[in-house]
C-alpha positions as CSV (number, residue, x, y, z in Angstrom):
1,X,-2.4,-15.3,35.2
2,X,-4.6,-12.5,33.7
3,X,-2.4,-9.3,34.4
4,X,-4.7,-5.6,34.7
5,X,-4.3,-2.1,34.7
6,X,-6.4,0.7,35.9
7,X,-9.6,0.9,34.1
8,X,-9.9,-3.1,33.4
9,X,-7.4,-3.5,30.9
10,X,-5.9,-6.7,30.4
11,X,-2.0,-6.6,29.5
12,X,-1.7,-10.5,29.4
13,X,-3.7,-12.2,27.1
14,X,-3.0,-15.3,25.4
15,X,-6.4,-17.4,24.1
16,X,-4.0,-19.8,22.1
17,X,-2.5,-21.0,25.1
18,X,-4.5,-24.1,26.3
19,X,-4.1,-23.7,29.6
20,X,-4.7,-20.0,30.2
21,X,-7.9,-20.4,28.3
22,X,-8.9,-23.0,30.7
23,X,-8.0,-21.1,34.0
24,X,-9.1,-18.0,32.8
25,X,-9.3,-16.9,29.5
26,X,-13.0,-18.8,28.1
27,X,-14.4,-17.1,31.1
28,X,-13.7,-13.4,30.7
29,X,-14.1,-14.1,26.7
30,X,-17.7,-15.1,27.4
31,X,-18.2,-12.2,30.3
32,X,-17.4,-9.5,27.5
33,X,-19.5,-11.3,24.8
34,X,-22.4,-11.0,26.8
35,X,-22.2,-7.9,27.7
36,X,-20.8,-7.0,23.4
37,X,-23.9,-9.2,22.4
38,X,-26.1,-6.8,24.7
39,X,-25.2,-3.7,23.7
40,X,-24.8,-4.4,19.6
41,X,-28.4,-6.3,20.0
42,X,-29.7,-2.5,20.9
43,X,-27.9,-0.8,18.0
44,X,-29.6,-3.2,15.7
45,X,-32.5,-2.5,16.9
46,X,-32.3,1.3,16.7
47,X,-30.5,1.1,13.4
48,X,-33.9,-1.2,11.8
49,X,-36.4,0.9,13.9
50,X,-37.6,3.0,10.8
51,X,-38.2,0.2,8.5
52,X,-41.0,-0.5,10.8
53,X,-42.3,2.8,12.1
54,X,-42.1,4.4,8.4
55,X,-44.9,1.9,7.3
56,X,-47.2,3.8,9.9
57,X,-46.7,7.8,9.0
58,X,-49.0,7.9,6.7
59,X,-51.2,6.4,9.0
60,X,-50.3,8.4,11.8
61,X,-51.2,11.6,9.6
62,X,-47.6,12.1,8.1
63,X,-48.6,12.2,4.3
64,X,-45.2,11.2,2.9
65,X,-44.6,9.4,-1.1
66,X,-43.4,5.4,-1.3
67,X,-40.4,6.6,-2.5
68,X,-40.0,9.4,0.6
69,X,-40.7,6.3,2.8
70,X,-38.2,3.8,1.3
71,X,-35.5,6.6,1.8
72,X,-36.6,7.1,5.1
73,X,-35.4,3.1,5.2
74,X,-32.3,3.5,3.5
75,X,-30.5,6.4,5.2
76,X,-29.7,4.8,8.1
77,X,-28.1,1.9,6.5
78,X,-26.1,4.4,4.2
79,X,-25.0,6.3,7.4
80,X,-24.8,2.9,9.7
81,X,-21.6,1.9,7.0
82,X,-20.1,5.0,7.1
83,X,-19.8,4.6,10.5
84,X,-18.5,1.3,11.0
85,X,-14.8,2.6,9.9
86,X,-14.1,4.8,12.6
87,X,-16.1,2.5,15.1
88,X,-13.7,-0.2,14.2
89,X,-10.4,2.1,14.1
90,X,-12.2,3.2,17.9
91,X,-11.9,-0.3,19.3
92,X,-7.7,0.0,19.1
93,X,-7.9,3.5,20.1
94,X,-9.7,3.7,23.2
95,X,-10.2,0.1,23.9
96,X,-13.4,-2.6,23.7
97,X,-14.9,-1.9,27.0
98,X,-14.5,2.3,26.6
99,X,-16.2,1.9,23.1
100,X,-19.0,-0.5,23.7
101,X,-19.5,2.3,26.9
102,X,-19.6,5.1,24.6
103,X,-21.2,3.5,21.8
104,X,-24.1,2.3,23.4
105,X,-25.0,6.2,25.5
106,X,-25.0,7.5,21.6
107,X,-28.2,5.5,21.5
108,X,-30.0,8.1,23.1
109,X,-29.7,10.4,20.0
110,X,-31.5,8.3,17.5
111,X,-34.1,7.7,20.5
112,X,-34.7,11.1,21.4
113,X,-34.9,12.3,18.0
114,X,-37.1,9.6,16.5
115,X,-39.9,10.3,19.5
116,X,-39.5,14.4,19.2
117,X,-40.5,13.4,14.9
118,X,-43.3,11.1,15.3
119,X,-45.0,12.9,18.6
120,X,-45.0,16.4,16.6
121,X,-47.5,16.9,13.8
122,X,-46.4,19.0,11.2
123,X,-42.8,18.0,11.9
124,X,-40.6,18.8,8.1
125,X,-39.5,15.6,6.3
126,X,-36.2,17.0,6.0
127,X,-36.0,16.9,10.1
128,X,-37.6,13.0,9.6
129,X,-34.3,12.4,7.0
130,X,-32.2,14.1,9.7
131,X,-33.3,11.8,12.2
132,X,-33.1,8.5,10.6
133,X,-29.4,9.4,9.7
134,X,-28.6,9.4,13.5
135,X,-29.9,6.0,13.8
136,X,-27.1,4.9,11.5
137,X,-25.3,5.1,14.8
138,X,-26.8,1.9,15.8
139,X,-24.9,0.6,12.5
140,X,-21.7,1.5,13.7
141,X,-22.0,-0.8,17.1
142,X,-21.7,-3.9,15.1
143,X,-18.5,-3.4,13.2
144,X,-16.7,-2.4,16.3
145,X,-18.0,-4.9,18.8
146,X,-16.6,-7.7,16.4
147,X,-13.8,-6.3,15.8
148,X,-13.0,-6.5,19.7
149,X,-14.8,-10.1,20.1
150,X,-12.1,-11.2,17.7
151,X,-9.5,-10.5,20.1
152,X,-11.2,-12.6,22.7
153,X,-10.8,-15.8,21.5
154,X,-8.3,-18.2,20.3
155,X,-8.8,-19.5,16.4
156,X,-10.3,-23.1,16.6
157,X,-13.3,-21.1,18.7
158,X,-13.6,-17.8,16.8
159,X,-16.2,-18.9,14.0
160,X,-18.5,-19.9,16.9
161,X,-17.9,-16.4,18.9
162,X,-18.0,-14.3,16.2
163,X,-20.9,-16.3,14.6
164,X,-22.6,-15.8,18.4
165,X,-21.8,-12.1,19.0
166,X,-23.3,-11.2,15.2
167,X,-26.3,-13.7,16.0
168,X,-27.2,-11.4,19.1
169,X,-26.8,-8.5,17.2
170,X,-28.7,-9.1,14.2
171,X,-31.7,-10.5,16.4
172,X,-31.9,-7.1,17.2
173,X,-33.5,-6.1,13.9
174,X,-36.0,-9.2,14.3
175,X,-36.9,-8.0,17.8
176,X,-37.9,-4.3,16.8
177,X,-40.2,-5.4,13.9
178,X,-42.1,-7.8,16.2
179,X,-42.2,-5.5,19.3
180,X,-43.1,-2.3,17.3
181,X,-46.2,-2.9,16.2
182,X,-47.1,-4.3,19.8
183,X,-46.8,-1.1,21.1
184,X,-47.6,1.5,18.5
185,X,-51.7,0.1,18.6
186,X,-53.2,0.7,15.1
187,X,-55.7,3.2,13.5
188,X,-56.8,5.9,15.4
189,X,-54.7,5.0,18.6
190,X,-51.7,4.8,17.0
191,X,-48.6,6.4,19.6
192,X,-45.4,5.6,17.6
193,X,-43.6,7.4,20.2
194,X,-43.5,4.2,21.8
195,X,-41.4,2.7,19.6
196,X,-38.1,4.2,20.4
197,X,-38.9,4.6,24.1
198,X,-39.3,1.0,24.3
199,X,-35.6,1.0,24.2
200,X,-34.6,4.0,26.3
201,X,-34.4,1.8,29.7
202,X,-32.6,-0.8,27.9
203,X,-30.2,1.4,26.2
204,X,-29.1,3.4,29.7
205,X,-28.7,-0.5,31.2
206,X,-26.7,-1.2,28.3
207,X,-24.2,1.5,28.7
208,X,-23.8,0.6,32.2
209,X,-22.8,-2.9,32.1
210,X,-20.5,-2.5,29.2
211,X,-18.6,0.1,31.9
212,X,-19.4,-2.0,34.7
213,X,-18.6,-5.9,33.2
214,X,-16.8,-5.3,29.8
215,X,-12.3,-5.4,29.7
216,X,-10.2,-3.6,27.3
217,X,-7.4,-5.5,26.0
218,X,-3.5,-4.2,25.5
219,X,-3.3,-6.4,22.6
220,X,-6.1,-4.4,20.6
221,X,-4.2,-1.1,20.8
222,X,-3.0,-0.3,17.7
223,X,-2.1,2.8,15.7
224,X,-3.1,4.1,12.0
225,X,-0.5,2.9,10.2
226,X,-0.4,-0.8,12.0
227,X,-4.2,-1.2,10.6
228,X,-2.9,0.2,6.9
229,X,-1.2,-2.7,5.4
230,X,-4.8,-4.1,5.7
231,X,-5.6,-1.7,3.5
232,X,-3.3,-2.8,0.1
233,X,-4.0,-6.7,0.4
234,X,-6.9,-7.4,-2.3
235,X,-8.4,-10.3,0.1
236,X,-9.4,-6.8,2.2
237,X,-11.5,-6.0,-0.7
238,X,-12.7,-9.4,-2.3
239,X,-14.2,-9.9,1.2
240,X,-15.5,-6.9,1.4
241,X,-17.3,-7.4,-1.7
242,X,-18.6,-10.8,-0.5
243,X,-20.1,-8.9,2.2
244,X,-22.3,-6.7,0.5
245,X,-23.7,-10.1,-1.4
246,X,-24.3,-11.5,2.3
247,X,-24.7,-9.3,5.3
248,X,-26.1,-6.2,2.8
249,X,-28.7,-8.2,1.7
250,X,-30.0,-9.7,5.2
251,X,-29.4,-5.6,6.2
252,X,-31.1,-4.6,3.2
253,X,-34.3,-7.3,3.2
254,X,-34.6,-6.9,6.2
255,X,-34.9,-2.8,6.2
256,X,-37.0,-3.0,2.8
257,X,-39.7,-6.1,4.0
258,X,-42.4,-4.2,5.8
259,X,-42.9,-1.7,3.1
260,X,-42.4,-4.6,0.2
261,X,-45.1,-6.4,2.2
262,X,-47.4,-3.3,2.3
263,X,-46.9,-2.6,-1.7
264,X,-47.2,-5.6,-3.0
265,X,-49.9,-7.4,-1.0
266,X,-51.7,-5.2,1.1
267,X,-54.4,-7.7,1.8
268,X,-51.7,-9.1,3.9
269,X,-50.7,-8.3,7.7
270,X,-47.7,-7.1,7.8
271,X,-46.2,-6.5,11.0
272,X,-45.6,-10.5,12.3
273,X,-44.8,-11.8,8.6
274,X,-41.8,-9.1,8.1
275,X,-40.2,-10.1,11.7
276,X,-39.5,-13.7,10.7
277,X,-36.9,-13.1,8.0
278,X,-34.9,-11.6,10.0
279,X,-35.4,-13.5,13.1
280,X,-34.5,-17.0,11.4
281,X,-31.6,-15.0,9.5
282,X,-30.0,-14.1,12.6
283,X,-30.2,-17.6,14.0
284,X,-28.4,-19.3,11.0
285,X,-25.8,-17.3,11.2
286,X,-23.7,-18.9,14.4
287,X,-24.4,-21.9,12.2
288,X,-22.7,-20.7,9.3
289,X,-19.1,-19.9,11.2
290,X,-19.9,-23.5,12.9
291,X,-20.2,-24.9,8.9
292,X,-17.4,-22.8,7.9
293,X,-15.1,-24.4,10.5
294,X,-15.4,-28.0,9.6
295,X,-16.7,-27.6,6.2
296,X,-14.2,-24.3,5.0
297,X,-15.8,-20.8,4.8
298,X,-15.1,-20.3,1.1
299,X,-17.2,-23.9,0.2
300,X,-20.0,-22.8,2.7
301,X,-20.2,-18.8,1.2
302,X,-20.4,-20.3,-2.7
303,X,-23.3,-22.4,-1.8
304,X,-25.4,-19.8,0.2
305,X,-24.8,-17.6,-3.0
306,X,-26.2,-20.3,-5.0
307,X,-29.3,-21.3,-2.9
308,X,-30.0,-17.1,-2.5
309,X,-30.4,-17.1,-6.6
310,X,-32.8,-19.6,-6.3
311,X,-34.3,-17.3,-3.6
312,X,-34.5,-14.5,-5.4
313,X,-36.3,-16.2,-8.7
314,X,-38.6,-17.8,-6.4
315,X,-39.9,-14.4,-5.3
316,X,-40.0,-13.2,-9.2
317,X,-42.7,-16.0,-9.5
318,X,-44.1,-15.3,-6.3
319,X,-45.3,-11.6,-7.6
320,X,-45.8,-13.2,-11.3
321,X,-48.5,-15.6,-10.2
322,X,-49.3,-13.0,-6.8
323,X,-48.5,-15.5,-4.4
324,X,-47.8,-14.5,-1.0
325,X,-47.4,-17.9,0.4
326,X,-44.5,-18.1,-1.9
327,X,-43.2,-14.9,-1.5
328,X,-43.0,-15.4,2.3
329,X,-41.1,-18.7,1.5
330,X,-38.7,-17.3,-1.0
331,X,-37.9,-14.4,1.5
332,X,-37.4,-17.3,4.7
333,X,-34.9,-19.0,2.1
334,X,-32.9,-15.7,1.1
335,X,-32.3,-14.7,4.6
336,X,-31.5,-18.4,6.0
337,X,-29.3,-18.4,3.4
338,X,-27.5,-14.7,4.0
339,X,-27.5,-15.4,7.9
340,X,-25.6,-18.7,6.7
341,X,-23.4,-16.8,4.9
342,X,-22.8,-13.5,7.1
343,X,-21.0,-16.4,9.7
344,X,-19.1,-18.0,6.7
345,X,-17.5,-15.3,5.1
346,X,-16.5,-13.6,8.5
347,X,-15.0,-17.0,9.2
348,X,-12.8,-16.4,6.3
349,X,-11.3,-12.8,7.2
350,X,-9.3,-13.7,9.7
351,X,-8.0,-17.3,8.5
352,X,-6.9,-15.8,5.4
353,X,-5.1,-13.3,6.8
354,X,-3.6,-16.0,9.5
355,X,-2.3,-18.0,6.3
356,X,-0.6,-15.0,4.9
357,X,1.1,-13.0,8.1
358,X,4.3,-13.6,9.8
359,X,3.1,-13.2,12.8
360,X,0.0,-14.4,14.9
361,X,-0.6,-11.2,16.8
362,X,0.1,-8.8,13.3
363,X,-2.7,-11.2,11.7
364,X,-4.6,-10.8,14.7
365,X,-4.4,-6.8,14.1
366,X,-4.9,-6.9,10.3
367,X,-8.2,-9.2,10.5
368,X,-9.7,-6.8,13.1
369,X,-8.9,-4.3,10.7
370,X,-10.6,-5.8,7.8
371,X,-13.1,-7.6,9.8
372,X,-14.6,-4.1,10.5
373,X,-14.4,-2.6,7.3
374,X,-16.1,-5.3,5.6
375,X,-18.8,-4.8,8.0
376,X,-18.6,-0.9,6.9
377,X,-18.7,-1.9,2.7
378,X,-21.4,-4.9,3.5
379,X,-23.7,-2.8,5.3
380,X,-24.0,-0.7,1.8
381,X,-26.4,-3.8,1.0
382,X,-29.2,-2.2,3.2
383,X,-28.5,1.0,1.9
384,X,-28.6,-0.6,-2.3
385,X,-31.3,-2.6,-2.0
386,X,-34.2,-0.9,-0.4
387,X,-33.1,2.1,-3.1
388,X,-33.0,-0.4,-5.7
389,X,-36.2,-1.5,-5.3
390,X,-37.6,2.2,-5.0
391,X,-35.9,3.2,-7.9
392,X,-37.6,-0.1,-9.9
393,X,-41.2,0.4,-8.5
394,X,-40.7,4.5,-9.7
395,X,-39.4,3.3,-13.0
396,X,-41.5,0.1,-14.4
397,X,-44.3,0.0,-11.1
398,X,-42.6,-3.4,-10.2
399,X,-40.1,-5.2,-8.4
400,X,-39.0,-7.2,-11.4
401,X,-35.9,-5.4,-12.5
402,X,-34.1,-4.8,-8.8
403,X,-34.5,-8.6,-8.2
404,X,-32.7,-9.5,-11.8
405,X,-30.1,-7.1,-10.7
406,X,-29.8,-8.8,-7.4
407,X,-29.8,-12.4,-9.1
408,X,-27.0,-11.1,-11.6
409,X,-25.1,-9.7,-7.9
410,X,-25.2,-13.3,-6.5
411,X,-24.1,-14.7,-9.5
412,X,-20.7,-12.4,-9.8
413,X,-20.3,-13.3,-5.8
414,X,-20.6,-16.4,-6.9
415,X,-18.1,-16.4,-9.5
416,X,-15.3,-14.7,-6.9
417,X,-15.8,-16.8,-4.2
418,X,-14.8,-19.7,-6.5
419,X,-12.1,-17.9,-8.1
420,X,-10.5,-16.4,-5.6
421,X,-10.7,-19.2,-2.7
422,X,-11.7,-22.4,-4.6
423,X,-9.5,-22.8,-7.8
424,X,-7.1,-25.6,-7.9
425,X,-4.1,-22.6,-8.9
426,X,-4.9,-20.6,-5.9
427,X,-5.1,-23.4,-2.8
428,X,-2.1,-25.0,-4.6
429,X,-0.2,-21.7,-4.4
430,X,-1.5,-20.8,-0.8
431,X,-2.0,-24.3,0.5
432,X,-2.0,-23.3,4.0
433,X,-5.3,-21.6,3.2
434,X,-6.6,-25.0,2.7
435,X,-6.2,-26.1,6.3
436,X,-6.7,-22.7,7.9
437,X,-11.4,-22.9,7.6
438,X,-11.1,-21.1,4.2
């Protein structure tokens, strides 16, 4: 029997246990997922909206450089994984349910702000920068809704969930850069103020249901120093670090797209092309936890890392030979690839920390823990890369040298993954790990 409290929280929760999970358990696990996937689905949105409205200002009579625009595109990234930490450390203060309520109303800032820029000529570029900084809020949704999904479900199905709940989220970004340009019109009847308001209805439905539908759990609560020891084992870090090779760079592709598009071959349409990175992205990812449970995360992360190289060097001979057909295909291949391994190497966190605690509820705690900080270090990716490639076009008036740093980047992921989680010394010294989906 699921035991409550005022204010829908749960006090008696137990996924592992077979036949609690069948009377009641799977069904308020997939009630608050639902409702997690709905309201981080938003924040993605929000969080991605200037990577497609920046492409328009100077359209729209807002006269700003390439590099102004690209870090009109990086900001929110930059502020998004700042503010995944205390999102996560907010899920086991105030609960799942309180936070996805709260989370989601703080949508309204980057809303209301965004529509006050773009719907006032003459508006400073330092109040544009100010602006796209709030939608970093968006960011945060993500780190804390997994964190609390991860309580919800018992081990053999938390790939799948977690894979799921990220899925929904990172759709998000997909969703704004095809519904955008829908709305916006083009030329002279462009009314980018449309773009954020598209989501203002959704947003307030959002906050509702997460109040209305979502359950806080007893077993999330936990204090400061509970999350710390997180903090001092390496594997918080390594994974961190794998992160920023996966997630960051569907974050960051996804951010810098449009305006790549738009530079590099402007005899191209844009707006439909940049939407299906991320779209397909987002739907390999529930595939990659699903791989990473039968096949072991750490096998499934090395190969994505391996097929994104050959991503990245596709789209170095895509702009050698200007090929856009190419380019489009070596951008469908890097974010397949990152979606597949953003479910992988979240599938990791929490069985590596299984096979080293004591205690199932102590690794449940610590995972959470790290779960959200990687999310917080990862999402430097979007931040890196549309920067990076700014800083290359500024330098040499090419691409070339931000893509052989990114190939070098895969390469060192590459390298840790197998050393770390692959080598014959370190499964035989951990050989639980071996069993446990690493």
């Amino acid at each position: 029997m699921t035991k409550t409290v005022a204010r829908r929280w749960i006090t008696d929760w137990d996924p592992e246990n077979e036949a609690f999970w069948r009377q009641s358990g799977a069904r308020i696990a997939r009630r608050n997922l639902i409702y997690s996937v709905l309201a981080e689905h938003l924040g993605f949105s929000l969080w991605l909206l200037w990577s497609v409205v920046a492409v328009s200002l100077p359209a729209a009579g807002f006269q700003f450089t390439v590099d102004q625009l690209f870090w009109l595109v990086a900001v929110p990234n930059l502020v998004g994984s700042v503010m995944r930490i205390p999102y996560t450390m907010a899920v086991a203060r105030f609960g799942g349910r309180n936070w996805t309520t709260v989370s989601a109303a703080l949508l309204l800032i980057p809303i209301g702000l965004m529509a006050y820029c773009v719907s006032t000529p003459g508006t400073p570029y330092e109040f544009f920068l100010v602006a796209a900084a709030t939608a970093g809020l968006g960011g945060g949704n993500f780190a804390s809704s997994m964190a609390n999904i991860s309580y919800f479900y018992p081990e053999k199905h938390k790939g799948a969930a977690l894979g799921i709940n990220a899925a929904g989220g990172n759709l998000g970004v997909a969703v704004a850069q095809f519904a955008v340009p829908a709305v916006i019109g083009t030329g002279a009847a462009l009314h980018l103020a449309n773009a954020p308001l598209l989501w203002l209805v959704p947003v307030l439905a959002a906050t509702a249901c997460a109040w209305l539908f979502m359950d806080n759990l007893t077993v999330s609560r936990a204090s400061v120093a509970e999350q710390t020891p997180a903090l001092r084992n390496r594997h918080t870090w390594i994974m961190s670090f794998l992160y920023i090779g996966t997630f960051g760079s569907f974050i960051g592709y996804s951010s810098a797209l449009p305006l790549l598009i738009k530079s590099q071959f402007p005899e191209v349409s844009w707006a439909y092309w940049a939407a299906i990175g991320p779209l397909i992205g987002s739907l390999a990812r529930p595939a990659g936890g699903w791989l990473a449970d039968r096949a072991g995360g750490a096998r499934v992360t090395l190969a994505t890392f391996a097929v994104m190289g050959l991503g990245v060097a596709g789209v170095l001979g895509a702009l050698a030979v200007h090929s856009f057909a190419l380019f489009a295909l070596s951008f469908a291949l890097l974010f397949v690839t990152s979606g597949l391994g953003n479910g992988s190497t979240y599938r990791m966190i929490p069985a590596i920390f299984r096979a080293q605690t004591p205690t199932l509820a102590e690794a449940r705690k610590q995972a959470a823990t790290v779960i959200g900080l990687a999310a917080a270090i990862g999402a430097l990716g979007g931040f890196l890369i549309p920067r990076g490639f700014a800083a290359s076009i500024s330098a040499t008036g090419s691409l070339d040298t931000a893509l052989w740093a990114f190939l070098a980047g895969y390469a060192i992921c590459a390298g840790a993954t197998w050393w770390f989680y692959l080598r014959t010394v370190w499964t035989a010294r951990v050989p639980s790990l071996a069993h446990a989906g690493v």
